[in-house]
C-alpha positions, 0 to 999 in steps of 0.5 A, a space after each residue: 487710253 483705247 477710244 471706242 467708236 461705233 459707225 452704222 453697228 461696227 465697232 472701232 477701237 484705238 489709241 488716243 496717243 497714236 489718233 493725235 500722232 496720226 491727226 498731226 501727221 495726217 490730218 485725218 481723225 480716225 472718225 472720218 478714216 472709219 467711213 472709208 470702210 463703207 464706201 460701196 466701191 472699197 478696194 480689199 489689198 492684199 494683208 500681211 503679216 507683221 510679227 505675229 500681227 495679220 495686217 489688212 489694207 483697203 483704200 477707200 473713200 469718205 463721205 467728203 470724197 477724201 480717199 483713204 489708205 488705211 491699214 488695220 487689224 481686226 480683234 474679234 468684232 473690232 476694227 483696230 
């Protein structure tokens, strides 16, 4: 089931099953990596592409000044 959650008029998208993967792994909710989008100083890596699959990277930190490395694909206005 795809979850869609929107932060300061941006919209996310992902699936429930791979946010509980990536919480036990991790231990970060996909809520809290969505700030990192946000931070002023956000660092854009280069993308790549995976298959057919444009994938963009940027590191960036949460309003906790927890830093993130996340990995991403934008479909149309969403941020998957």
């Amino acid at each position: 089931m795809n979850v869609r959650y929107t932060l300061q008029d941006v919209v996310f998208e992902w699936d429930s099953q791979k946010a509980a993967v990536n919480l036990r792994k991790h231990k970060v909710r996909f809520e809290l990596a969505c700030e990192a989008f946000f931070d002023p100083f956000v660092c854009y890596l280069d993308e790549e592409i995976v298959g057919t699959e444009l994938r963009e990277r940027l590191v960036g930190l949460t309003t906790t000044w927890l830093l993130l490395y996340i990995v991403y694909v934008m479909r149309g206005d969403v941020i998957r």
